[in-house]
Structure formats: C-alpha cells, structure tokens
C-alpha positions as CSV (number, residue, x, y, z in Angstrom):
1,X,-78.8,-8.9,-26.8
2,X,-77.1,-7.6,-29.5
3,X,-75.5,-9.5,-32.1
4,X,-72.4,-8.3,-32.1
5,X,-71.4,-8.1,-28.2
6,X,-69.0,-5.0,-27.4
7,X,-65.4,-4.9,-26.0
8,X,-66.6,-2.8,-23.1
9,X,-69.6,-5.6,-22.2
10,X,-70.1,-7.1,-18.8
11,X,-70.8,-10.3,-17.4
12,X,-74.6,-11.4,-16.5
13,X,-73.6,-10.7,-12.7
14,X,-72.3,-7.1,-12.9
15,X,-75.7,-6.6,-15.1
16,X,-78.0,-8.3,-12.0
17,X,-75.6,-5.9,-9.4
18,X,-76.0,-2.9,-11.3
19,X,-79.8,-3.4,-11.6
20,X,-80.2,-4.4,-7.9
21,X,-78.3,-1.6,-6.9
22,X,-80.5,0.4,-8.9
23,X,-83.7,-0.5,-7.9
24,X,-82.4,-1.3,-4.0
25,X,-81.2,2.9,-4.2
26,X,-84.8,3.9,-5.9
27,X,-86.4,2.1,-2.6
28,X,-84.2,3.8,-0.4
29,X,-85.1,7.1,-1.5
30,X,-82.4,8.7,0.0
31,X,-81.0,11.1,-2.4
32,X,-83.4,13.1,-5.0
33,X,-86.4,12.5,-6.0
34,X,-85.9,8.6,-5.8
35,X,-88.6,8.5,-3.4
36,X,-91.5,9.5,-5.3
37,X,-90.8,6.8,-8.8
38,X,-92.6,3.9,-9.1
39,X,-90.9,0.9,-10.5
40,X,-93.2,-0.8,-12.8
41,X,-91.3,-3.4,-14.3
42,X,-87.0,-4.0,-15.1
43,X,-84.2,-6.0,-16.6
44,X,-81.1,-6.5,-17.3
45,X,-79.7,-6.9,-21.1
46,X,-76.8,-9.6,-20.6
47,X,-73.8,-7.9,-19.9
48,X,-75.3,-4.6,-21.8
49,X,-77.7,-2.7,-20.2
50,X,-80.1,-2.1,-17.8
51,X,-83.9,-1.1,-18.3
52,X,-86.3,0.0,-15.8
53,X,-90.1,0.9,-16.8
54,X,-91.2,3.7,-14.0
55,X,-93.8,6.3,-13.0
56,X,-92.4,9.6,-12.0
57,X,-94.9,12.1,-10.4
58,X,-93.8,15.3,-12.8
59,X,-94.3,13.3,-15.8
60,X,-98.1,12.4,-17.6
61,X,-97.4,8.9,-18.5
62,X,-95.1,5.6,-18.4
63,X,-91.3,6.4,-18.4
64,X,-88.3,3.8,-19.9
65,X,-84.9,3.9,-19.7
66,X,-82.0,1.7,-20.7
67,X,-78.6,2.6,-19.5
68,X,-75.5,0.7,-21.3
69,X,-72.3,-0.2,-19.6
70,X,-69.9,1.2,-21.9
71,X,-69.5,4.3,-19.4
72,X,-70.6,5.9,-16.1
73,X,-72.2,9.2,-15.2
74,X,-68.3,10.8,-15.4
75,X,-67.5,9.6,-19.1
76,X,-65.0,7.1,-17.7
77,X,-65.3,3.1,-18.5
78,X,-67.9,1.7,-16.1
79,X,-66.3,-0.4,-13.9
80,X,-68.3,-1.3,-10.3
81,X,-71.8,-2.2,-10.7
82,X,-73.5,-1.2,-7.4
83,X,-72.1,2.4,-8.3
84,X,-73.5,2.5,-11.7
85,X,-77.0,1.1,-10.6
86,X,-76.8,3.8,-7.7
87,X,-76.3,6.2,-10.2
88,X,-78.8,5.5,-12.5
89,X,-81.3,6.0,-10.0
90,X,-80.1,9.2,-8.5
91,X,-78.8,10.9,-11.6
92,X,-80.9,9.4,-14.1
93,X,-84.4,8.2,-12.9
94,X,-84.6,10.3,-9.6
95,X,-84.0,13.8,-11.5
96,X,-86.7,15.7,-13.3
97,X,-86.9,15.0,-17.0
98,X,-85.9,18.4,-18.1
99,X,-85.1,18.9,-22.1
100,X,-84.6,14.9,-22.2
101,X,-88.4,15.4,-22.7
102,X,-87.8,16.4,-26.3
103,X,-86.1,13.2,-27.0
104,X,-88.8,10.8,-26.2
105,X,-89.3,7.6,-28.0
106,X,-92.9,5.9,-28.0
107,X,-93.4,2.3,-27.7
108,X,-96.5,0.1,-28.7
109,X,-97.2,0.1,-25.2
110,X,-96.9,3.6,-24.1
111,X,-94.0,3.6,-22.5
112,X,-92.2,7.0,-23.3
113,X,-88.3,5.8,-23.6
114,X,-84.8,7.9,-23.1
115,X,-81.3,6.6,-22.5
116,X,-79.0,5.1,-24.4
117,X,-81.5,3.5,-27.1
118,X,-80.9,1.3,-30.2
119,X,-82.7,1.5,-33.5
120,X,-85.0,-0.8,-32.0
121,X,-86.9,0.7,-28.2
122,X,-86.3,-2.3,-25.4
123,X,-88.2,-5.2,-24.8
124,X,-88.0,-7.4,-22.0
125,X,-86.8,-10.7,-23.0
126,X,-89.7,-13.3,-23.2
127,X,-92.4,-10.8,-23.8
C-alpha cells in the first residue's frame, strides 16, 4: 500500500468485491473475449487497487494489470465494486491490447504490465 493513502481510497471489502467480481465476470465469459484469459494469479491493494496476472491468447507472453479505485471506465468516482471488477474484465482484460502494447512495463518475472502503474510495477504482498 502506499504511504500516503488517497481521499478517493476504499475499504479492504469493496477491494475483495471488486476483485471477485472481476475474476467471477472473467469465468463467466459472457461478454468479449473474457472467455479465452487465463487468470494466473490476483490481488487486491488495500482499499487501492486491483491486480490480476493473466494469459490472453492474442498476446506472446504474461499480461498484468492493476486498476485503482480513484475512477471507473466513465471518468466518474468509482463507487460500486461488483461494477468496477465487471468492468475491468470486460473493458480492460477481455479486450485486445491494441496501442496499450506500446506502453508495456517489464517485470523481473516477465510479466508485461499496463494500467494504472506506480514508479514501482506490482507485487503481490508476501512475495
């Protein structure tokens, strides 16, 4: 977690909602390409973010991303977790890459990450 926590933070339960929603709408498959990513590993950053590790079929490699809370997919303050998770994995991880490919970020363990990143590329707590 950050040191400094933001105004726009969340409680450690909206963070757990968001990212079961997430995962829950990536098993589902029901919308875009949902169906064909692989969850490899995920978290939740204490009221912050979310972070899922994932293998999508059009992409050579190990994907990351890490979505914060401070807004949802229309700009506006996020503000219901099972719709942010859900969109996270329909807008974000279930659509293809496109230019976001130029923005990669390369961890230590291959994992190529995109989304809203810090100075520092995600970890999950503990490892």
């Amino acid at each position: 977690m950050s040191p400094t926590v933001p105004d726009w933070a969340k409680s450690r339960e909206w963070s757990e909602i968001a990212l079961a929603s997430c995962l829950d709408s990536l098993r589902s498959g029901r919308v875009t390409e949902t169906h064909t990513v692989r969850v490899i590993d995920s978290w939740a950053e204490d009221g912050i973010a979310i972070c899922v590790v994932y293998e999508y079929p059009y992409f050579d490699g190990v994907l990351g991303i890490r979505r914060t809370f401070d807004e949802d997919m229309n700009g506006d303050p996020a503000d219901d977790p099972e719709q942010f998770g859900r969109d996270v994995a329909s807008f974000d991880i279930g659509e293809p890459l496109g230019r976001v490919v130029e923005r990669l970020r390369h961890d230590v363990r291959g994992v190529s990450w995109w989304g809203d990143l810090d100075r520092e590329l995600p970890r999950k707590p503990g490892t």
